[in-house]
Backbone as JSON, one array per atom type, in Angstrom:
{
  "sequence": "XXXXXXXXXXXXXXXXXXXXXXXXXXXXXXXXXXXXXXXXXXXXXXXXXXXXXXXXXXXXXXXXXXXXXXXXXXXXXXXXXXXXXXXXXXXXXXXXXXXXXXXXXXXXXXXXXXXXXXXXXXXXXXXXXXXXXXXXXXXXXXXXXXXXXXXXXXXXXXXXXXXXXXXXXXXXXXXXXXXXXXXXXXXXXXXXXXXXXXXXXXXXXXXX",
  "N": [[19.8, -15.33, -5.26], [16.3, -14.73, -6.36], [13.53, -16.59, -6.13], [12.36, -18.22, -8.73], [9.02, -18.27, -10.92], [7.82, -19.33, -13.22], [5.64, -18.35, -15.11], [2.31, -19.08, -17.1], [1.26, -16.89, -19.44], [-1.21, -15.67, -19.69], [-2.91, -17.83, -18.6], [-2.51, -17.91, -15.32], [-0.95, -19.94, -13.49], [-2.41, -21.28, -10.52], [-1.1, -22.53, -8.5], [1.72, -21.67, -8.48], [1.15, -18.37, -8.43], [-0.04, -18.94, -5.63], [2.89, -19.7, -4.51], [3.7, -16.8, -5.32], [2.22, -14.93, -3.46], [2.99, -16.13, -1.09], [5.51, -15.11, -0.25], [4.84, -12.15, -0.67], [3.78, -12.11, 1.83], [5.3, -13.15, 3.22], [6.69, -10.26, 3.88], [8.15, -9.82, 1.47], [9.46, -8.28, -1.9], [8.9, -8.34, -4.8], [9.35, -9.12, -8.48], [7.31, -8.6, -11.17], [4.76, -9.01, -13.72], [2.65, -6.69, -16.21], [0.05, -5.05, -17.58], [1.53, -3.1, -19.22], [4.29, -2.72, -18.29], [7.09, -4.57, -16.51], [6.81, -4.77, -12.78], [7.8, -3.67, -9.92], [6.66, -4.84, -6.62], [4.98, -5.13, -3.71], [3.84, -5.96, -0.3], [1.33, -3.97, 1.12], [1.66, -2.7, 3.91], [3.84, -3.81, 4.63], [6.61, -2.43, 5.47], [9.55, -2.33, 5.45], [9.85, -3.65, 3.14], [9.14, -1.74, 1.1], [10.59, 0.17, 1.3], [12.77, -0.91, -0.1], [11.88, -1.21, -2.61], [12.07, 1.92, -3.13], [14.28, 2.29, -3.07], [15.67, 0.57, -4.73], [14.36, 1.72, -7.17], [15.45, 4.02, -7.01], [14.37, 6.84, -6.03], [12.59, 9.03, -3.98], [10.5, 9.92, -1.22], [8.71, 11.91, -2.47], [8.24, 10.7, -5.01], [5.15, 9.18, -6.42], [4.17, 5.93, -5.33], [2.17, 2.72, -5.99], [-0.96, 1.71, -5.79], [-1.8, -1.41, -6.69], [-4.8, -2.39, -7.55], [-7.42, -5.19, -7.29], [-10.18, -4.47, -8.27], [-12.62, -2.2, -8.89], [-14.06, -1.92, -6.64], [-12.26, -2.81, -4.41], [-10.59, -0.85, -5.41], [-11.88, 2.16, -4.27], [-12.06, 2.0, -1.03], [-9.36, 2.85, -0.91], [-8.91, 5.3, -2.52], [-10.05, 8.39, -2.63], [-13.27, 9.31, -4.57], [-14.39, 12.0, -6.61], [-17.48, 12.1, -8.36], [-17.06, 13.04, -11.15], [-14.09, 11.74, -11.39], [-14.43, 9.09, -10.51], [-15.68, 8.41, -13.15], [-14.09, 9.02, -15.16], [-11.55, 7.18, -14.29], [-13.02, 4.58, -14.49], [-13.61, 4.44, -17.03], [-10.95, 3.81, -17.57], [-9.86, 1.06, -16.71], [-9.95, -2.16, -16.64], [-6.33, -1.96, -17.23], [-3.52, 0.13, -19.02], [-3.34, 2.02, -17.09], [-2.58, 4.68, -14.77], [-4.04, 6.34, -11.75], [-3.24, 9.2, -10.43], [-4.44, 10.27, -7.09], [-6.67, 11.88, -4.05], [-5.78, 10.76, -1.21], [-7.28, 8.03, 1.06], [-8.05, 7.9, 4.54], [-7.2, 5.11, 5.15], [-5.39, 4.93, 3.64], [-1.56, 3.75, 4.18], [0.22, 6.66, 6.15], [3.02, 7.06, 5.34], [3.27, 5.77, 2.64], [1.48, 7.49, 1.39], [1.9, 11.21, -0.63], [4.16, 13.09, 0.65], [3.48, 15.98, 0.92], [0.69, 16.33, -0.6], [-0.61, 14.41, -0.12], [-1.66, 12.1, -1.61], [-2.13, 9.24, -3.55], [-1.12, 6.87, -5.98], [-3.18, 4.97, -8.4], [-3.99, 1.59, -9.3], [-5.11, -0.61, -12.26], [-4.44, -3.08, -13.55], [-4.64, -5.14, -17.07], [-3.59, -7.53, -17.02], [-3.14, -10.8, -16.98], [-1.3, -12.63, -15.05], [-0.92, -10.52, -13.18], [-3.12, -9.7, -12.15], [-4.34, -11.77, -10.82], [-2.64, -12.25, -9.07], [-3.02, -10.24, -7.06], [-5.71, -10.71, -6.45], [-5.46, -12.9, -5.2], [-3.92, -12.37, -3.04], [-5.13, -10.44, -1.92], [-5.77, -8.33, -1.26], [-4.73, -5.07, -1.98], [-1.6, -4.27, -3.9], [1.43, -2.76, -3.14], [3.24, -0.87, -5.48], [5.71, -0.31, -8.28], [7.0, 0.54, -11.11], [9.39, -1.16, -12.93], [11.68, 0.45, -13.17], [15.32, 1.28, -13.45], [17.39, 3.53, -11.57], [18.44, 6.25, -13.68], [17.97, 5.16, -16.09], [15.59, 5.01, -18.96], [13.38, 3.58, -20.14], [11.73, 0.45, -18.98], [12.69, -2.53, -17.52], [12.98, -5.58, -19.23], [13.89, -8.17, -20.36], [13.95, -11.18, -19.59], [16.26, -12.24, -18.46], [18.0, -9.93, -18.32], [16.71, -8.63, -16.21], [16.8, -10.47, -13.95], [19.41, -10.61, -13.46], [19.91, -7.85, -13.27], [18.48, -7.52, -10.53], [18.18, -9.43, -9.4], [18.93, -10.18, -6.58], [18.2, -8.64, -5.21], [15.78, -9.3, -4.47], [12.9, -11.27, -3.56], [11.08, -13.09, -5.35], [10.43, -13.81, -8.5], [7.98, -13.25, -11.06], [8.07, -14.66, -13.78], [6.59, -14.45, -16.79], [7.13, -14.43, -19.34], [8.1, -11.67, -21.98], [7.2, -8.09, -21.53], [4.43, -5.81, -22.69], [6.6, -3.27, -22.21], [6.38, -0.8, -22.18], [5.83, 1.61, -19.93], [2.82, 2.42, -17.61], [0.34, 5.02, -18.57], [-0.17, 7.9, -16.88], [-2.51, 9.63, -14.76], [-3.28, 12.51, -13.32], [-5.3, 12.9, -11.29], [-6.51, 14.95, -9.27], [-7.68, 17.38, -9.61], [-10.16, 18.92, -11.38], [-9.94, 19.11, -15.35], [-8.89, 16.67, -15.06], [-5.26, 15.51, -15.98], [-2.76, 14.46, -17.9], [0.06, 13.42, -16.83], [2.37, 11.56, -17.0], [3.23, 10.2, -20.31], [1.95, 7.01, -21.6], [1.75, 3.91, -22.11], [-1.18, 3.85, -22.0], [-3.74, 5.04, -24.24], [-4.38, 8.29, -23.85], [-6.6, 9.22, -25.31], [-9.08, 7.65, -24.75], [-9.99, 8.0, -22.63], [-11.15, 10.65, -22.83], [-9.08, 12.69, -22.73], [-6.71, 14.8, -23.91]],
  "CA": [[18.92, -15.24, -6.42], [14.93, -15.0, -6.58], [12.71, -17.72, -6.64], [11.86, -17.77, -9.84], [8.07, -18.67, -10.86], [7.6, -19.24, -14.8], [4.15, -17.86, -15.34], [1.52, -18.89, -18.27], [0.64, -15.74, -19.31], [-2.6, -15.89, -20.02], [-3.75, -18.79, -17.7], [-0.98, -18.37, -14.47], [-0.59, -21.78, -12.64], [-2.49, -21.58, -9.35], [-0.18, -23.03, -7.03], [2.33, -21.01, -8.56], [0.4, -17.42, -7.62], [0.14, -18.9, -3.95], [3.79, -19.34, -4.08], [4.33, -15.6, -5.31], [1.54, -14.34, -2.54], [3.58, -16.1, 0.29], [6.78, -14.33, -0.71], [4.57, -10.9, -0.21], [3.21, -12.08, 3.02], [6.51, -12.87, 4.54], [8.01, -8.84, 3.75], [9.33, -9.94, 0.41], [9.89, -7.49, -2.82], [8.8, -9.54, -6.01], [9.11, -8.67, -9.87], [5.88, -9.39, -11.57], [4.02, -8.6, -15.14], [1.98, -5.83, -16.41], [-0.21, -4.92, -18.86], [2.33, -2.09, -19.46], [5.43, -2.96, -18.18], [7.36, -5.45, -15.23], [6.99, -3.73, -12.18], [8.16, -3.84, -8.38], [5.4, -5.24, -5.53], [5.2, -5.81, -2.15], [2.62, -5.77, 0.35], [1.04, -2.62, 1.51], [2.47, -3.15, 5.42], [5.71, -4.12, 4.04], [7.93, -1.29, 5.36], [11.14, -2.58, 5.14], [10.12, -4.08, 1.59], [8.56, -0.38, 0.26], [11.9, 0.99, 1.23], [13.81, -1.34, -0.96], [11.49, -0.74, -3.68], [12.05, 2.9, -3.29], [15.68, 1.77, -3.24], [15.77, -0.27, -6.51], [14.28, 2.29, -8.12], [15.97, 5.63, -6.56], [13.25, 7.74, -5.99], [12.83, 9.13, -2.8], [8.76, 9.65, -0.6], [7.82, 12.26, -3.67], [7.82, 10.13, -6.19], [4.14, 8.44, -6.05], [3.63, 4.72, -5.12], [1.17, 2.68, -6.63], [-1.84, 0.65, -5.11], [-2.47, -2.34, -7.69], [-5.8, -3.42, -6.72], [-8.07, -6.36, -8.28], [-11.26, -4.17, -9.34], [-12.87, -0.55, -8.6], [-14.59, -1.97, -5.2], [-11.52, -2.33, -3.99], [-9.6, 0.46, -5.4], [-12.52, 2.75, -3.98], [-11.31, 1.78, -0.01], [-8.31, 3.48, -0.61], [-9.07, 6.4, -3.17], [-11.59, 9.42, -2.47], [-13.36, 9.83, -5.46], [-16.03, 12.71, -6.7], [-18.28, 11.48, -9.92], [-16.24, 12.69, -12.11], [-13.13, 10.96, -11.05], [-14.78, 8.22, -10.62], [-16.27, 8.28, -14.23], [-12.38, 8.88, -15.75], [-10.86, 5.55, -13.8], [-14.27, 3.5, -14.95], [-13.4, 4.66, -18.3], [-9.66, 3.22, -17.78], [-9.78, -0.04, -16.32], [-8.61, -2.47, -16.25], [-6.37, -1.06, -18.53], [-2.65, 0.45, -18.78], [-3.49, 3.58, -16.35], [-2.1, 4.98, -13.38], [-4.67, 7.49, -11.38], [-3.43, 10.31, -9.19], [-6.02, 10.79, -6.24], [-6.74, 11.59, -3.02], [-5.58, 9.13, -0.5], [-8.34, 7.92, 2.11], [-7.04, 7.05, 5.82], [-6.45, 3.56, 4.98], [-3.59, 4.39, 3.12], [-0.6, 4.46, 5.4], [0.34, 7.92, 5.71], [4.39, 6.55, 4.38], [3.46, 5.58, 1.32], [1.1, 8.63, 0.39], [2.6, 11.65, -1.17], [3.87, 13.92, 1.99], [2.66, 17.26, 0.7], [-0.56, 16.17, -1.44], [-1.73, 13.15, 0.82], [-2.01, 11.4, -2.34], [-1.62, 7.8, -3.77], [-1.35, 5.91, -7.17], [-4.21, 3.79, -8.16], [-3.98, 1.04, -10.82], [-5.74, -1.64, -12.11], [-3.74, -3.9, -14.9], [-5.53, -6.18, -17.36], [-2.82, -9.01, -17.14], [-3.84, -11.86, -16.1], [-0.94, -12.71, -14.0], [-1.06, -9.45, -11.76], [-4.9, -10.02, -11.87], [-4.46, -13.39, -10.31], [-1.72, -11.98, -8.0], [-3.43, -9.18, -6.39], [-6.76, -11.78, -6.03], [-4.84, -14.41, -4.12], [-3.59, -11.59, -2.03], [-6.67, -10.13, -1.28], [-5.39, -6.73, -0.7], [-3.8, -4.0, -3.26], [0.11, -4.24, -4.33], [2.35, -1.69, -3.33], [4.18, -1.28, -6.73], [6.57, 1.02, -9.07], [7.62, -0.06, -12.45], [10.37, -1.68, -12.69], [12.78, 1.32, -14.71], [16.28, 1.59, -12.79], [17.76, 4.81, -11.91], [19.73, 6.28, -15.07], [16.99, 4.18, -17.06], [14.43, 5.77, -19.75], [12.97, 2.63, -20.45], [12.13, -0.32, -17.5], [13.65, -3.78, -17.78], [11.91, -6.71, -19.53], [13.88, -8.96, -21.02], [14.06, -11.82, -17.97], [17.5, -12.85, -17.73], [18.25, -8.54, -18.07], [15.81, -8.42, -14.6], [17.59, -11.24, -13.0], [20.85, -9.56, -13.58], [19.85, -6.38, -12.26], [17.78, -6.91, -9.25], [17.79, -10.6, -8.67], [19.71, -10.44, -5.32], [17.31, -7.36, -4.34], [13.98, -9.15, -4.78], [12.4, -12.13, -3.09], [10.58, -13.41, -6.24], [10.3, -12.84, -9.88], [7.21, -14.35, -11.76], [7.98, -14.48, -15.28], [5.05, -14.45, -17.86], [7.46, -13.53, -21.03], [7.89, -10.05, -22.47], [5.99, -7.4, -21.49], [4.58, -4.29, -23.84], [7.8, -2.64, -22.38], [5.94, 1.01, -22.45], [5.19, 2.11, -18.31], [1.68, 3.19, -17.67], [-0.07, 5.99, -18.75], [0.28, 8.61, -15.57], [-3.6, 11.08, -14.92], [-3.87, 13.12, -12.08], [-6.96, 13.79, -11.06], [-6.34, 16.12, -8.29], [-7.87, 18.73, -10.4], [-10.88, 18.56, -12.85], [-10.76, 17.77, -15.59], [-7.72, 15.8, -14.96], [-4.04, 15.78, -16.87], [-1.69, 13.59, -18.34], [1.52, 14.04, -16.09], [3.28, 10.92, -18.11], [2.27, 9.59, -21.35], [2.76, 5.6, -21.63], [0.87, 2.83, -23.26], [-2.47, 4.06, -22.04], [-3.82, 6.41, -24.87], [-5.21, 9.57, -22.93], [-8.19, 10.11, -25.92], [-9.57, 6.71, -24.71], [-10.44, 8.98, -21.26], [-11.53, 11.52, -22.97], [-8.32, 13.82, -22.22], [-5.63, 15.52, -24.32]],
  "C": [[17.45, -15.38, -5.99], [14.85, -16.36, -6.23], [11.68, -17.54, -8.16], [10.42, -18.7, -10.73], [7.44, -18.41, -12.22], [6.2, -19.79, -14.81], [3.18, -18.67, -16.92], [0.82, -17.54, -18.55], [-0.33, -14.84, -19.89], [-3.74, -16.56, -19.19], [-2.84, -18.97, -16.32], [-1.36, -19.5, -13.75], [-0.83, -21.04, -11.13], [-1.72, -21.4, -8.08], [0.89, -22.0, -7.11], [2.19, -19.31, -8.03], [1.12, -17.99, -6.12], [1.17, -18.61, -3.72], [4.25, -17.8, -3.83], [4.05, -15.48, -3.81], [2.05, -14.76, -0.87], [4.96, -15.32, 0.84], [6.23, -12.88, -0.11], [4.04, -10.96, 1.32], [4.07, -12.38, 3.86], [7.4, -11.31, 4.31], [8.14, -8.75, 2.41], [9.07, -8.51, -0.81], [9.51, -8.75, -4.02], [8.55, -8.61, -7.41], [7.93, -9.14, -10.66], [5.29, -8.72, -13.01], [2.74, -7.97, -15.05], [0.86, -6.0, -17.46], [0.14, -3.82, -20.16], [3.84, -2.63, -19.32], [5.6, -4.1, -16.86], [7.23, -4.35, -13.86], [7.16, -4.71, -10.79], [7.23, -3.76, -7.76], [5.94, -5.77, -4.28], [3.78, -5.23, -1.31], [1.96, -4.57, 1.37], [1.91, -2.07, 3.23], [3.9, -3.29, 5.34], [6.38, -3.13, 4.55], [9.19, -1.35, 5.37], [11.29, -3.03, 3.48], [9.2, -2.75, 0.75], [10.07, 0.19, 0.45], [13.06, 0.51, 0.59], [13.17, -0.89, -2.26], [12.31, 0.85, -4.06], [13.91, 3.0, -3.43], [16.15, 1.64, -4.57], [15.86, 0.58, -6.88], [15.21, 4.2, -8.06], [15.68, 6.78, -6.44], [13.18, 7.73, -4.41], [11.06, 9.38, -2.22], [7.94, 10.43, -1.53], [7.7, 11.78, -4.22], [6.43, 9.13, -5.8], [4.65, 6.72, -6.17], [2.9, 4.15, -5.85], [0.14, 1.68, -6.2], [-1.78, -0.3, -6.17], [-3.61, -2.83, -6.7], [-6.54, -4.43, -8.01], [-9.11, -5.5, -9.06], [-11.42, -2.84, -8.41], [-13.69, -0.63, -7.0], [-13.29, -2.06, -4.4], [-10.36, -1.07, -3.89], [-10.36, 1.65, -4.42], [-12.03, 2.77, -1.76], [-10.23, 2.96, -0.18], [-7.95, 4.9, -1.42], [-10.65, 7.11, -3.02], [-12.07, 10.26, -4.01], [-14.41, 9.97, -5.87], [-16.49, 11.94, -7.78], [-16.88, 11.65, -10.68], [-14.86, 12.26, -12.63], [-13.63, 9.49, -11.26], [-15.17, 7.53, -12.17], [-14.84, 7.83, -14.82], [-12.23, 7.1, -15.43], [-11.89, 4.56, -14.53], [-13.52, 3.14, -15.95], [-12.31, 3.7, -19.09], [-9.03, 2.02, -17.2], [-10.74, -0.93, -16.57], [-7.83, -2.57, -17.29], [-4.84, -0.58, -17.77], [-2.88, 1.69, -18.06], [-2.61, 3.25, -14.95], [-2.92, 6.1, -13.16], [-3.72, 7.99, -10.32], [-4.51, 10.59, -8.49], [-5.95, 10.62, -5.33], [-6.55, 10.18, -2.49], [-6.57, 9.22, 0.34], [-7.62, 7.14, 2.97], [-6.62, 5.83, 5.67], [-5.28, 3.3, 4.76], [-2.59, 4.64, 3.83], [-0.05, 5.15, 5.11], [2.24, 7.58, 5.06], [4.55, 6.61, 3.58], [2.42, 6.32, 0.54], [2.2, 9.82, 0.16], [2.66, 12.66, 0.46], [3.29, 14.66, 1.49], [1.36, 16.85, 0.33], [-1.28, 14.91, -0.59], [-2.48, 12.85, -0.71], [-1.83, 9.97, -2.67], [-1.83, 7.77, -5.29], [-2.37, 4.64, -7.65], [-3.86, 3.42, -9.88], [-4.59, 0.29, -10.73], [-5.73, -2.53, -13.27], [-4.74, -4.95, -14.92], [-5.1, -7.81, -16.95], [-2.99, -9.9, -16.15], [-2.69, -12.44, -14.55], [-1.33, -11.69, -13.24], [-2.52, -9.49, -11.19], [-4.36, -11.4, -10.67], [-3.49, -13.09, -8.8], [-2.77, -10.92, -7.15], [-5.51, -9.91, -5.74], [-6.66, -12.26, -5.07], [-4.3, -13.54, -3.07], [-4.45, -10.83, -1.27], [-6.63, -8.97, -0.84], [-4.71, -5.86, -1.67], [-2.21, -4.2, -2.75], [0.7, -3.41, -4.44], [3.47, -1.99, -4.45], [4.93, 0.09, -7.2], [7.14, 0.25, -10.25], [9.13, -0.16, -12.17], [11.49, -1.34, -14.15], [13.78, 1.83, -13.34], [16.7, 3.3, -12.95], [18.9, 4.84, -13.0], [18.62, 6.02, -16.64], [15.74, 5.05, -17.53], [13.41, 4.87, -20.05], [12.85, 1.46, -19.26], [12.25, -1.6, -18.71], [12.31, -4.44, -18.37], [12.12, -7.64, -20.48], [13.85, -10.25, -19.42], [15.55, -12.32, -17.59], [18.26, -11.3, -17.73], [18.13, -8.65, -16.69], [16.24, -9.58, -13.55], [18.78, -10.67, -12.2], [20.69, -8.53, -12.93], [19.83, -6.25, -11.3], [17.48, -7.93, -8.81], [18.16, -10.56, -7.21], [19.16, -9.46, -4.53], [16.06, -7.55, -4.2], [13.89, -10.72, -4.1], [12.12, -13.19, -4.04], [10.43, -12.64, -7.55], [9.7, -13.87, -11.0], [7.38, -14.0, -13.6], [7.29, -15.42, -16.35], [6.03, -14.01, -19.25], [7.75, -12.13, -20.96], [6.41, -9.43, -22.1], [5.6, -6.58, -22.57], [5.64, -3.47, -23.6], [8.02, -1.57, -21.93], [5.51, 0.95, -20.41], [3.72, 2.23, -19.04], [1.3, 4.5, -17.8], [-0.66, 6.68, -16.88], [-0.86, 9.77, -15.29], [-2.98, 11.35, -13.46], [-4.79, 13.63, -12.2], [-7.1, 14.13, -9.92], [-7.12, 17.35, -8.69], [-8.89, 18.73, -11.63], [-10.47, 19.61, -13.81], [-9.81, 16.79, -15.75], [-6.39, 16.04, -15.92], [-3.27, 14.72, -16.99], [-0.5, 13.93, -17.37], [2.78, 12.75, -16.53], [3.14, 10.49, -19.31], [2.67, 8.22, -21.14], [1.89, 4.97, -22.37], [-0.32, 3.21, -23.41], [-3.02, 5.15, -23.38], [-4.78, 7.49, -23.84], [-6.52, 9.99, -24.0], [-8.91, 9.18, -25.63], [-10.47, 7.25, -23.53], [-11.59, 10.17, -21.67], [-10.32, 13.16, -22.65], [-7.34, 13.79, -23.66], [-4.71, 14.7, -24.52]]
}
C-alpha cells in the first residue's frame, strides 16, 4: 500500500509535502490533487517511474506527458514559446489548462512526443500541487489519473487506493477533486485549438 499523506487542502502541512517530495526523489510514482482532477507524478529523471505511469494509465510514448511546473519562469525552460503562445498560457494560468508546445532540449527526448518533439505544459491552481512542485524545485512529470477503459479519472480516495495503491509510492489526499481532467490547447499552430475540452473553459483564452 502507499504512504498515505492526508493533505489540508487549502493550507497542505509542510512536513507533509517534504514527505511527498522524498517519495519523488527516490524514483517513486505518487497520486496527488488538481485543480481539475487527481493525477499521476513523478520526477522528470524518473524512468522507471514514467514507465509505470505510462503503465497505470495504458497509453503508450504518443500520448503526451505533462510538465507540472510552479509558475511561467519555470515552465518557459522547458517550452519554446513565440508571443503569441506565450500570451494564450499567461491568459491560462494557473488555471485548469494543459498547453501543447514545442519541447526545448531540456526536455528528455523520452518523454517528448516522438514525431512532434513536443511536451505538455501545466500549471494547476491547487494549493497542494502548488506546494508540491515548489518543494521539488523542478516540474512534475504527470498524466491524470483516468484508467484504461475509464471516461472519467478516479477521485473518490478509497476508489484510488483500490485501484493503484500497490502501483504508486504515495498518495496525498486533499479530498475530492472537481473530477473534470484539464482543458487540452495545442499550440503547435496559431491560433491554437482545443484538442480536449475539460474544466478549463476555452472562451476564457480567447478560443472556440
Amino acid at each position: 500500500m502507499p504512504q498515505r499523506f492526508t493533505l489540508h487542502p487549502t493550507h497542505p502541512q509542510a512536513r507533509l509535502i517534504r514527505g511527498a517530495v522524498a517519495l519523488l526523489r527516490e524514483g517513486g510514482v505518487i497520486v496527488y490533487p488538481t485543480d481539475s482532477c487527481y493525477a499521476l507524478g513523478c520526477g522528470l529523471e524518473a524512468f522507471d517511474a514514467a514507465a509505470r505511469i505510462r503503465a497505470i494509465r495504458g497509453i503508450d510514448e504518443r500520448h503526451h506527458l505533462t510538465l507540472v511546473c510552479h509558475d511561467l519562469a519555470q515552465a518557459g525552460r522547458y517550452a519554446r514559446l513565440d508571443n503569441w503562445q506565450f500570451r494564450l498560457v499567461r491568459q491560462g494560468v494557473p488555471g485548469p489548462y494543459t498547453f501543447v508546445v514545442p519541447a526545448t532540449r531540456d526536455v528528455p527526448r523520452r518523454v517528448r512526443h516522438p514525431r512532434r518533439s513536443t511536451i505538455g505544459i501545466r500549471i494547476p491552481s491547487h494549493p497542494v500541487a502548488a506546494a508540491l512542485v515548489a518543494e521539488l524545485g523542478e516540474p512534475l512529470l504527470s498524466s491524470s489519473l483516468i484508467l484504461a477503459g475509464d471516461a472519467s479519472p478516479l477521485n473518490d480516495a478509497e476508489t484510488i487506493v483500490a485501484a493503484v495503491g500497490r502501483r504508486v509510492e504515495g498518495f496525498l489526499d486533499a479530498g475530492p477533486c472537481a473530477g473534470e481532467p484539464s482543458t487540452v490547447v495545442d499550440l503547435t499552430a496559431q491560433p491554437g485549438a482545443v484538442v480536449r475540452p475539460g474544466r478549463g473553459d476555452p472562451a476564457a483564452l480567447g478560443l472556440a
